[in-house]
C-alpha positions in Angstrom: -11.8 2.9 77.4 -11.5 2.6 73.5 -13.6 -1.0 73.4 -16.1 0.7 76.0 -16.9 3.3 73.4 -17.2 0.7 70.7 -19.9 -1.1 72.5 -21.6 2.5 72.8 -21.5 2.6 69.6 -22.8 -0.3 68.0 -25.7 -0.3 70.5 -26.3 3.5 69.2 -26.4 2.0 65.7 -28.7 -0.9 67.0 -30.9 1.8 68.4 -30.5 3.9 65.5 -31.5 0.8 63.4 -35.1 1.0 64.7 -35.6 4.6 63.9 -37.8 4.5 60.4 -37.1 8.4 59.4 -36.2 8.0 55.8 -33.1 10.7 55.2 -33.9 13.7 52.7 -31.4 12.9 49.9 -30.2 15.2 47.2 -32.2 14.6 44.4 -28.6 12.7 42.8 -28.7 9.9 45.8 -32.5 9.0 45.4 -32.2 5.4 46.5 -33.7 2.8 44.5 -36.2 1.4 46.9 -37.1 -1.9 44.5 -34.1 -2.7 43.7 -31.7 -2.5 47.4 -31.5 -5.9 48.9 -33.0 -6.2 52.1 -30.2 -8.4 53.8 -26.7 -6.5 53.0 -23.2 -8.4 53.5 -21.5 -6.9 56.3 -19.1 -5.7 54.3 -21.2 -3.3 52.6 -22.3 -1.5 55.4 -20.8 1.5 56.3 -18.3 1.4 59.1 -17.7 3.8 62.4 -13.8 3.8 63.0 -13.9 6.5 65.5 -15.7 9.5 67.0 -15.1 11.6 70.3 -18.9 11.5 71.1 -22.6 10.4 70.3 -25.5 12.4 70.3 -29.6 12.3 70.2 -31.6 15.5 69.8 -35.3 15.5 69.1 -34.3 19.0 67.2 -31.8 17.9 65.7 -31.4 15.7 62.4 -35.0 14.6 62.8 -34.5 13.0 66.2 -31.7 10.8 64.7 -28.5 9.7 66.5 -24.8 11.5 65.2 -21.7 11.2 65.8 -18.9 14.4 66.7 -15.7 14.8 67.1 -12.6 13.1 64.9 -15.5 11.0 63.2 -14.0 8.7 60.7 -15.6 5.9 59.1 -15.0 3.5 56.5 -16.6 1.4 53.4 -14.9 -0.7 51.6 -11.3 0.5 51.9 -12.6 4.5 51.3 -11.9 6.5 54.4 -14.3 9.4 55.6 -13.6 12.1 58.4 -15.4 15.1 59.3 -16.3 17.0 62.4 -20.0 15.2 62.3 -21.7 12.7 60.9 -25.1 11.2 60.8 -25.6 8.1 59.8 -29.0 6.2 59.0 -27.4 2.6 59.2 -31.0 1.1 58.1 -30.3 2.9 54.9 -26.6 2.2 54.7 -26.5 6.4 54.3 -23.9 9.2 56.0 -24.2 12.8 56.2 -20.8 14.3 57.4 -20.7 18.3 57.9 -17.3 20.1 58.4 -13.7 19.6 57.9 -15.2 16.6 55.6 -12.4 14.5 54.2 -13.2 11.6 51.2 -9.7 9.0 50.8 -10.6 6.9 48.1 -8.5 3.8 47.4 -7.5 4.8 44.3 -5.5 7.6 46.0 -7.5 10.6 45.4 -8.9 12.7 47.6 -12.4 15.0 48.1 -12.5 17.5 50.7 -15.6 19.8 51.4 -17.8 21.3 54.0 -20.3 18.5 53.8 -21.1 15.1 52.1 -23.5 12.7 51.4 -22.9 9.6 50.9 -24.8 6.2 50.0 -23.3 3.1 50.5 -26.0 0.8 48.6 -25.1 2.7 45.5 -21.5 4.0 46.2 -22.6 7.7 45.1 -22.0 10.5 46.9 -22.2 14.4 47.1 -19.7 16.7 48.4 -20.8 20.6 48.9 -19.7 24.2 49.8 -15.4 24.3 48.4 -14.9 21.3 47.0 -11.9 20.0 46.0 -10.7 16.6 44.5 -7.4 16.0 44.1 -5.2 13.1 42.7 -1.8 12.7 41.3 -2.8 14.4 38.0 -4.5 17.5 39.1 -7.0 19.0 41.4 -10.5 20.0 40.6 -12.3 22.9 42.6 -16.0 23.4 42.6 -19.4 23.8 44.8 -20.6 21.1 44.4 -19.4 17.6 43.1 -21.0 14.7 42.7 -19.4 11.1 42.5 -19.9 7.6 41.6 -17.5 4.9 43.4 -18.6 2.5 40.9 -18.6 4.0 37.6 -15.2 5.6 39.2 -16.2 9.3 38.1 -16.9 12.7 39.3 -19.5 15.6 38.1 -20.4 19.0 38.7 -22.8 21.2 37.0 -21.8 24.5 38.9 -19.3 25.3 37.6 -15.2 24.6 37.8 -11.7 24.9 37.7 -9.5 22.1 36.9 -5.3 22.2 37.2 -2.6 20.1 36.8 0.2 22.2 38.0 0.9 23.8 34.6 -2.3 24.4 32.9 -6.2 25.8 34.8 -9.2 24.8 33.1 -12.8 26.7 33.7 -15.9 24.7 32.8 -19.6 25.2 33.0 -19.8 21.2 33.5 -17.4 18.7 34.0 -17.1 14.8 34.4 -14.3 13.3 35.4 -13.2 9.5 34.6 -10.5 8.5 37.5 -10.0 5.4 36.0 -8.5 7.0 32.5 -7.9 10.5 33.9 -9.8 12.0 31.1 -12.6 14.9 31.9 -15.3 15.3 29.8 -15.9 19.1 29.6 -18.9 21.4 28.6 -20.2 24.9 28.7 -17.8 27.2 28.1 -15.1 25.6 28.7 -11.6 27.7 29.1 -7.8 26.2 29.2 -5.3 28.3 30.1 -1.5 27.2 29.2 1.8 29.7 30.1 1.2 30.4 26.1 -2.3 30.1 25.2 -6.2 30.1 26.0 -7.9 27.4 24.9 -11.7 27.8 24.8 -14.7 25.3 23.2 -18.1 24.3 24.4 -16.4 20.6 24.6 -13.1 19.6 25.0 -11.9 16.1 26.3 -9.0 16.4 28.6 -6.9 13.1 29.5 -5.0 13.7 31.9 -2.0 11.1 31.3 -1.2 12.1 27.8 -1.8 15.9 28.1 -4.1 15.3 24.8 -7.4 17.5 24.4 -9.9 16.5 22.3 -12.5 19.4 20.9 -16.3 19.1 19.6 -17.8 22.5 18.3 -16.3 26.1 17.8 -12.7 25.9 19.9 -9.7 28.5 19.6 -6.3 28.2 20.8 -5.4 31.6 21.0 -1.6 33.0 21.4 -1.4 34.9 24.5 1.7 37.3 23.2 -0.1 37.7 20.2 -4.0 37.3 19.7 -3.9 37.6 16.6 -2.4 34.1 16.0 -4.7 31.6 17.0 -6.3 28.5 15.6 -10.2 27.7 15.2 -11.9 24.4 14.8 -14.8 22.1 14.9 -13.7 19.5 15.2 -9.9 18.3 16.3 -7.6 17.2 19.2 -4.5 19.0 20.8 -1.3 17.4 22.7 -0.5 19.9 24.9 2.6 19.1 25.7 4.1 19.2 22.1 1.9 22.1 20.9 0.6 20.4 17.9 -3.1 20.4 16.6 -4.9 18.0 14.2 -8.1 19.7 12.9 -10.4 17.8 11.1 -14.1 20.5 10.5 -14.0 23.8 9.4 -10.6 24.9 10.5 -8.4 28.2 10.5 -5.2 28.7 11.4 -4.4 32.4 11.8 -0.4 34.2 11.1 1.0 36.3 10.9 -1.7 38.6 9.1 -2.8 35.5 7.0 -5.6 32.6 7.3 -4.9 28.6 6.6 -8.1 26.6 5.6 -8.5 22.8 4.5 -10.5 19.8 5.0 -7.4 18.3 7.6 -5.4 20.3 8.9 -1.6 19.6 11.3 0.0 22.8 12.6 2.9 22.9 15.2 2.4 26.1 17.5 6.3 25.8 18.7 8.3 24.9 15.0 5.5 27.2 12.7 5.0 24.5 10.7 1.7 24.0 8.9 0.1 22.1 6.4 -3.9 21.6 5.3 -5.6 18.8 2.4 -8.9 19.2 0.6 -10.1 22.7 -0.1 -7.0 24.6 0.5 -7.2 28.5 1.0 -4.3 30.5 2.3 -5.7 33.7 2.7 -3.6 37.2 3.0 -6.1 40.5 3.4 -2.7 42.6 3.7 -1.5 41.3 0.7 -5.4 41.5 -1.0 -4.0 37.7 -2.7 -5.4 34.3 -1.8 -4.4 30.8 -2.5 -6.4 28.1 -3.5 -5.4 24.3 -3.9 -5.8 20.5 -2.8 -2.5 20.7 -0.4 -0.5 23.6 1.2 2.1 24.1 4.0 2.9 27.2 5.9 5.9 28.1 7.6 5.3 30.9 9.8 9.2 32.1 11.5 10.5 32.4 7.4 7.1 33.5 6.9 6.6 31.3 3.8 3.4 29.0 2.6 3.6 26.7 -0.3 0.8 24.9 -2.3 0.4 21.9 -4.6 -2.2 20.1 -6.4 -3.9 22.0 -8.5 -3.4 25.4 -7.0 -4.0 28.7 -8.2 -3.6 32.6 -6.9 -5.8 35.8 -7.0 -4.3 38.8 -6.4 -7.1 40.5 -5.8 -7.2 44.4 -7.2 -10.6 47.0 -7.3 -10.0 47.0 -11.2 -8.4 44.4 -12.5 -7.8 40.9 -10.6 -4.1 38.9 -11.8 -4.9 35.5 -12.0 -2.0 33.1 -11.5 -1.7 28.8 -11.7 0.8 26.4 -11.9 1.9 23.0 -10.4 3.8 24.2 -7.2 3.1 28.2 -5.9 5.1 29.6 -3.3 4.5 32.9 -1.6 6.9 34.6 0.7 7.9 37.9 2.8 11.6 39.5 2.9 12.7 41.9 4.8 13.5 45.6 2.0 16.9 45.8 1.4 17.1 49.4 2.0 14.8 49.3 5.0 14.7 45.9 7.0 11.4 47.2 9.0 9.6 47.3 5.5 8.8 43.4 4.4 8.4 43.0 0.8 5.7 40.1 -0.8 6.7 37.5 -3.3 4.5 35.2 -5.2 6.3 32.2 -7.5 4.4 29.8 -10.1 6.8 26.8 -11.0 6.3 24.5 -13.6 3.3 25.2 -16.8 3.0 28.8 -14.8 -0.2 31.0 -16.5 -1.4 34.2 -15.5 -4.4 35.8 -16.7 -5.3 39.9 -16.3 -8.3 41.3 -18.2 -5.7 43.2 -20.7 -2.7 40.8 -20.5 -2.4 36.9 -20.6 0.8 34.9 -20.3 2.4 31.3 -20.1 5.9 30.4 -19.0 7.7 27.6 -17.4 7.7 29.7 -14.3 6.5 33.3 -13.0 8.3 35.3 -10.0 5.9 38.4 -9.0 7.1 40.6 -6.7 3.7 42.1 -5.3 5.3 44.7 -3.3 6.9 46.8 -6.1 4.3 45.2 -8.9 7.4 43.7 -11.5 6.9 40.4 -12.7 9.6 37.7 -14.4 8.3 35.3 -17.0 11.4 32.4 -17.8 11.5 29.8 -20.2 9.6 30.1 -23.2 7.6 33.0 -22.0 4.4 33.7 -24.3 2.2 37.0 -23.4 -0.7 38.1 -25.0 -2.2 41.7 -25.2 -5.4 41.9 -27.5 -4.5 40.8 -30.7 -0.8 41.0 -29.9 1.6 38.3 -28.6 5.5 38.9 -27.6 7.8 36.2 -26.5 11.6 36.2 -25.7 13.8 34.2 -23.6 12.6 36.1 -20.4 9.7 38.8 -20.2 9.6 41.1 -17.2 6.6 42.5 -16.9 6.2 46.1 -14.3 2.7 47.1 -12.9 1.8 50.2 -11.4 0.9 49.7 -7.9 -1.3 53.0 -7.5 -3.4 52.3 -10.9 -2.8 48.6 -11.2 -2.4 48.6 -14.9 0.9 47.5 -16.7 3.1 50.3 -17.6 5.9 48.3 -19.4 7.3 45.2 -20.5 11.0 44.1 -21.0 12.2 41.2 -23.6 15.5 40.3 -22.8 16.9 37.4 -26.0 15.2 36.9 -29.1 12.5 39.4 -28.4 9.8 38.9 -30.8 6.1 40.7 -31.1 3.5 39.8 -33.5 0.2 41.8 -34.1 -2.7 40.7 -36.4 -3.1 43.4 -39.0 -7.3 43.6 -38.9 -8.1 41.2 -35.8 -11.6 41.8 -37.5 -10.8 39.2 -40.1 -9.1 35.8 -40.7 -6.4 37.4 -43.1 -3.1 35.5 -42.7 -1.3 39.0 -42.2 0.9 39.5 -39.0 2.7 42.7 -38.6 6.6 41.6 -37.0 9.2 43.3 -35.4 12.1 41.1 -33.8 16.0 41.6 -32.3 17.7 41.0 -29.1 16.0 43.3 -26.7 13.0 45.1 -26.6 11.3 47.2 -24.5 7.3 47.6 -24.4 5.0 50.4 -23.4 1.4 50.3 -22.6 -1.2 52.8 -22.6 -4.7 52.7 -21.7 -4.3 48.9 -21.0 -2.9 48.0 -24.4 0.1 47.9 -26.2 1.2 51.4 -27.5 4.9 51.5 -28.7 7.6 49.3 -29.2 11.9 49.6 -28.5 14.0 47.3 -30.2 17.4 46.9 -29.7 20.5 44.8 -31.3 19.8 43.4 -34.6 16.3 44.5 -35.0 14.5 43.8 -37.9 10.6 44.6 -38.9 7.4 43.2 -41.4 5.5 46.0 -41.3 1.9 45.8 -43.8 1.7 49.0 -45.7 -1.5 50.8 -46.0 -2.8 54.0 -47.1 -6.7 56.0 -47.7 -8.3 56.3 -50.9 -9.1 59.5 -51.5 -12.4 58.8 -53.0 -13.4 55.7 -50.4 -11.9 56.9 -47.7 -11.3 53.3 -47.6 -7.6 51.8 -46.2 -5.9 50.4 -49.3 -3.3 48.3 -49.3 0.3 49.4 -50.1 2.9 46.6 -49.8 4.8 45.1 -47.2 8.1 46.9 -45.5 10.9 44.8 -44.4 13.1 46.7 -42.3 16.4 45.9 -40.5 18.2 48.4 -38.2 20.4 48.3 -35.4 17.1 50.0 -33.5 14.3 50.2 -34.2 11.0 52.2 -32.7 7.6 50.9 -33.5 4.2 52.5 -33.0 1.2 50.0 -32.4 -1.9 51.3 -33.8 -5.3 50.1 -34.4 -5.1 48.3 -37.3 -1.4 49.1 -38.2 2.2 49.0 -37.0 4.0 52.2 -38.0 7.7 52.2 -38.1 8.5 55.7 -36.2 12.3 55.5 -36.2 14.9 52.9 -37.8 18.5 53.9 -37.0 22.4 52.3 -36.8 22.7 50.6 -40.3 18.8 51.2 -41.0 17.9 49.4 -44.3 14.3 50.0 -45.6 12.4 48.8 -48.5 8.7 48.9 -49.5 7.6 46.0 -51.9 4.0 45.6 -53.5 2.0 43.0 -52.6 2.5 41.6 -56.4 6.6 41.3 -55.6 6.5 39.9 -52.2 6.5 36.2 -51.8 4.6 34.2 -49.3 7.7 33.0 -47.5 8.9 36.4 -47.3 6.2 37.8 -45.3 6.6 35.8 -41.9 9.7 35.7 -40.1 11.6 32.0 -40.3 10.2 31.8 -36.0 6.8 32.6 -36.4 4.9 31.4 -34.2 0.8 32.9 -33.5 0.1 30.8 -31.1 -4.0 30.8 -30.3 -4.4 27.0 -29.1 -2.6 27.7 -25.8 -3.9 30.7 -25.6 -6.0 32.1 -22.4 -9.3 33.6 -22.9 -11.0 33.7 -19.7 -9.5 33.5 -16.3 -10.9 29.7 -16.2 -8.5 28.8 -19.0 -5.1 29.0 -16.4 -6.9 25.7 -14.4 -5.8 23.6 -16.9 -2.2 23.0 -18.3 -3.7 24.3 -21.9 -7.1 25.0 -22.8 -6.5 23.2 -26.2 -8.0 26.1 -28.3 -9.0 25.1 -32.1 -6.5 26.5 -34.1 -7.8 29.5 -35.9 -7.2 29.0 -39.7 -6.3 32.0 -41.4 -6.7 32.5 -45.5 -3.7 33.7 -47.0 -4.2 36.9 -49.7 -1.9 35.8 -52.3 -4.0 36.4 -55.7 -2.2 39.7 -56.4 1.5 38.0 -56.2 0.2 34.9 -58.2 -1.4 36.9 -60.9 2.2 38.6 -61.2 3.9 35.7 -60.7 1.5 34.0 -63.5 2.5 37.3 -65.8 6.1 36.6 -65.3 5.7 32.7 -65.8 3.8 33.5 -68.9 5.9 36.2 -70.7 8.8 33.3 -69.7 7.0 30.8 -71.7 6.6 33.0 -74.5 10.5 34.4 -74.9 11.2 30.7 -74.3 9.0 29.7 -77.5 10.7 32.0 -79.4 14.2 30.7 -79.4 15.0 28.1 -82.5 14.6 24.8 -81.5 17.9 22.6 -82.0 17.0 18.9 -83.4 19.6 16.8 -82.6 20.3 14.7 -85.4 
C-alpha cells in the first residue's frame, strides 16, 4: 500500500510539473528568475516523505495539487511536517499550513501555523506563533524569516527571546545560528532575575552570555532603580555581572554618579573604576570629584581618585576647593545614631584647599562634611587676607547652616603672622606665637586670637596725631605671657589680655633692632601661596616672592648717634705710646 501511494505521488508531482501558475511569494522569497538554473540536481529538489492524501481543486490554491494529512517532506537533511502542503515542484517551492513543523540539521527547530519555503534559495517564512528553538534559547514572534544558507533568522514584528534565565523584547531581531549571537534593534529590553537591560542595539551571543550595546543602554537594578548604569557604547557578560563602557557612561550608587572615558564596574562585588575625564558626582553631598582615574566601592560606600584630582564642595556662597595626589571620599555610619551616615572627604599627599576667605596647604586634609570640621597635618600653612597661621596641626570648624568658618584650632608651635598695612610693601609683620591657639572669625575674617602655653607677641605700636589725624608710629611691643589674647584689627594687632607670668615692654622704633622684630621661625610665605581657586591644580603656583623694604632709618640714625658719641669719648682718652 505504502509503494502504491508513492507512485501516486510522484505522478501527482509529474502532473503538477506541467502546471505553469507561478506561486504568490512573500515579497522576502521573490525568486531570482535569471539567476535559478533550469536543470536542478535531484538532490535539491524538495522531497515528499509522506502524506495521508492528494488533492486537486480548481478553487483551491489556484487549481494546484496539495498534499494533507501527516505531510512531511524533506530537503537536504531539514525535515518539514504540517497538516498541508502545496508544493510547486517546477519552482522547487512548499507552502505548508497548520501544525507546521521546521527540523533543521543543525538541531533547531521552527514551529508555526504556516511556512514558505524555497528550495532554490534555502529561505523560508514561518507565520502566525512562531517559535524557534535550539539548545540555547527559544525565540517567539509572528513572523520569522530565515536563511538555510547564511544560517540566520529575522523578524521585524516584533519578539521575545529566552534562554531559560533571561527574556529579551525586541523591535527587530537577527539571529546567527552558526555563533548563537542575535543582532537586536528597536527597543530592545533584557530582563535578568536582577536587572532590565534596555538599548536600541545590543548584540547577544548566546554561548558566552556576553551583550554587546550601540547607542543609549541602561542596566537598571530591579530592587533598586535608582542604581543603574548608562552607556553608548559597551559590552556586558551576563553571567559575571560586569560592564566595560567605553562612550559617554554613568554609573549610578548609591545617591552618587561615576563618569570617565572607560569605564569597568562589577554589579555583584560594587567595584568600580573609570579613566579619562573622571567625575564622581554626589548631589546629596552638593561635592563632586574630578580626575584622570577613580574607583568606587559601593557596599563600604567609598570612591577614590588619582591623577590629578580635585574636589568641589559646592556651597550657595562660598564653594571649598580641595586637590591633592590621591582623594578619598567616604560614608560612616553616626556614632550616636547608626541610621544617620556621616560624609568624609581626605586629600593625601601636597593637599590645598582654597575658600574665597581662607586658603591652605598641608601634607594632607581630612574634612568631615557632615559636621563641617576640617584637619590640616604636617606642615599645615593657612591663609586669611593678609594673615597666615601655621602649627603642627590646624583644625579648621565651618558652620554648616552659614557656611562660613567660625573657628580655627592650632595644636604645637601655633604661630600667626599679620602684615601691619597690607596696603604697602613695609617689612612689618605683627606675631604672636606659643603652644596652642585658638582662632575666631567674624564676617569671614580673622577677628581674635587665644594663645596658650608659652605665648609670646610682636605687636607694632601705633597711635593718632592729634593734628593729622594720621596713625603714627609708636614702637614695637614684645610680650611673653603664659596667655595671651589678641585682637586682629584693620591695620593693627591689639594685645587685649596678657596673663600667668605676663612680661610687657614697649620699645621705640630707634631702640629696637632689626633682628629683634621677627621671631627666630618666621616664615611669610607668598610663593606657595593660593590666590585663585586655579592655583590648588598645581603642586605650587611658584608665586614671585614679594620683596618687602625694611624701615630701619630711625634705629640707624640712633644707632649712628650712639656709634658716634662712642667715637668721640673714645678720642678723648690719652693715647699710651708704647715705647
Amino acid at each position: 500500500m505504502r509503494i502504491i501511494l508513492f507512485l501516486l505521488i510522484f505522478i501527482s508531482t509529474l502532473n503538477f510539473a506541467q502546471d505553469k501558475t507561478p506561486v504568490k511569494r512573500d515579497p522576502y522569497l521573490q525568486a531570482p528568475s535569471q539567476a535559478q538554473p533550469k536543470q536542478m540536481r535531484p538532490e535539491d529538489k524538495v522531497k515528499i516523505i509522506h502524506a495521508d492524501e492528494i488533492k486537486k481543486d480548481p478553487e483551491k490554491y489556484d487549481g494546484n495539487q496539495y498534499f494533507t494529512g501527516h505531510v512531511q517532506i524533506e530537503h537536504q537533511g531539514s525535515i518539514l511536517t504540517a497538516d498541508e502542503v502545496v508544493l510547486y515542484n517546477e519552482e522547487n517551492f512548499v507552502k505548508a499550513i497548520g501544525n507546521t513543523r521546521l527540523q533543521n540539521t543543525d538541531g533547531s527547530v521552527i514551529t508555526a501555523g504556516e511556512m514558505e519555503y524555497d528550495a532554490n534559495t534555502q529561505k523560508g517564512v514561518a507565520r502566525k506563533n512562531v517559535v524557534l528553538t535550539d539548545p540555547k534559547q527559544t525565540i517567539k514572534t509572528d513572523i520569522l524569516y530565515y536563511d538555510r544558507l547564511a544560517n540566520q533568522a529575522y523578524f521585524n514584528t516584533g519578539g521575545t527571546i529566552s534562554d531559560g534565565q533571561n527574556v529579551t523584547y525586541a523591535k527587530v531581531g537577527t539571529y546567527f545560528l552558526n555563533t548563537r549571537v542575535v543582532d537586536l534593534t528597536g527597543n530592545v529590553k533584557i530582563e535578568t532575575p536582577q536587572y532590565i537591560i534596555e538599548g536600541p542595539n545590543i548584540k547577544q551571543n548566546q554561548n558566552t552570555k556576553i551583550a554587546d550595546f550601540n547607542g543609549p543602554t541602561t542596566i537598571t537594578s530591579k530592587t533598586n532603580p535608582r542604581n543603574r548604569i548608562y552607556t553608548e557604547r559597551g559590552t556586558y557578560k551576563m553571567d559575571s555581572k560586569e560592564a566595560y563602557l567605553t562612550k559617554n557612561s554613568r554609573i549610578f550608587y548609591n545617591e552618587k554618579i561615576l563618569t570617565g572615558d572607560d569605564m569597568y564596574y562589577n554589579q555583584i562585588s560594587g567595584f568600580g573604576k573609570a579613566t579619562g575625564n573622571v567625575t564622581l558626582d554626589d548631589p546629596k553631598e552638593r561635592r563632586y570629584i574630578k580626575g584622570g582615574y577613580g574607583e568606587i566601592f559601593e557596599k563600604k560606600d567609598s570612591a577614590m581618585m588619582t591623577k590629578n584630582p580635585y574636589a568641589v564642595k559646592v556651597m550657595e556662597k562660598d564653594s571649598i576647593y580641595f586637590a591633592s595626589e590621591k582623594i578619598i571620599s567616604y560614608q560612616r555610619p553616626d556614632s550616636l545614631d547608626i541610621k544617620v551616615k556621616k560624609s568624609y572627604l581626605r586629600a593625601f599627599k601636597k593637599a590645598r584647599i582654597y575658600k574665597s576667605n581662607a586658603q591652605g596647604r598641608a601634607d594632607s586634609i581630612a574634612f568631615n562634611e557632615t559636621d563641617g570640621v576640617m584637619h590640616m597635618y604636617t606642615n599645615p600653612i593657612l591663609w586669611s587676607g593678609e594673615k597666615q597661621v601655621t602649627g603642627d596641626k590646624v583644625e579648621a570648624y565651618f558652620n554648616t547652616k552659614t557656611e562660613d568658618i567660625d573657628s580655627l584650632k592650632v595644636i604645637g608651635n601655633a604661630f600667626a603672622i599679620s602684615k601691619v598695612d597690607s596696603l604697602n610693601l613695609k617689612d612689618e609683620f605683627n606675631q604672636v606665637k606659643g603652644k596652642f591657639m585658638t582662632v575666631y572669625y567674624e564676617k569671614n575674617d580673622i577677628k581674635e586670637a587665644r594663645v596658650v602655653g608659652n605665648a609670646q607677641s610682636i605687636v607694632y605700636v601705633d597711635d593718632t596725631d592729634q593734628e593729622t589725624k594720621k596713625p603714627e608710629r609708636i614702637g614695637i611691643t614684645l610680650s611673653t605671657c603664659g596667655i595671651i589674647g589678641a585682637l586682629f584689627e584693620e591695620r593693627a594687632l591689639q594685645i587685649i589680655s596678657c596673663s600667668i607670668g605676663a612680661n610687657s615692654d614697649t620699645y621705640p622704633m630707634s631702640k629696637i633692632e632689626p633682628a629683634r622684630r621677627k621671631f627666630p621661625d618666621f616664615n611669610w610665605n607668598t610663593k606657595d601661596r593660593i590666590r585663585k581657586w586655579q592655583d590648588i591644580l598645581v603642586d605650587t603656583p611658584n608665586n614671585e616672592e614679594i620683596q618687602y623694604t625694611s624701615d630701619n632709618e630711625l634705629f640707624d640714625k640712633a644707632q649712628k648717634a650712639i656709634d658716634d658719641e662712642k667715637a668721640k669719648e673714645e678720642a678723648k682718652k690719652p693715647k699710651r705710646t708704647r715705647k
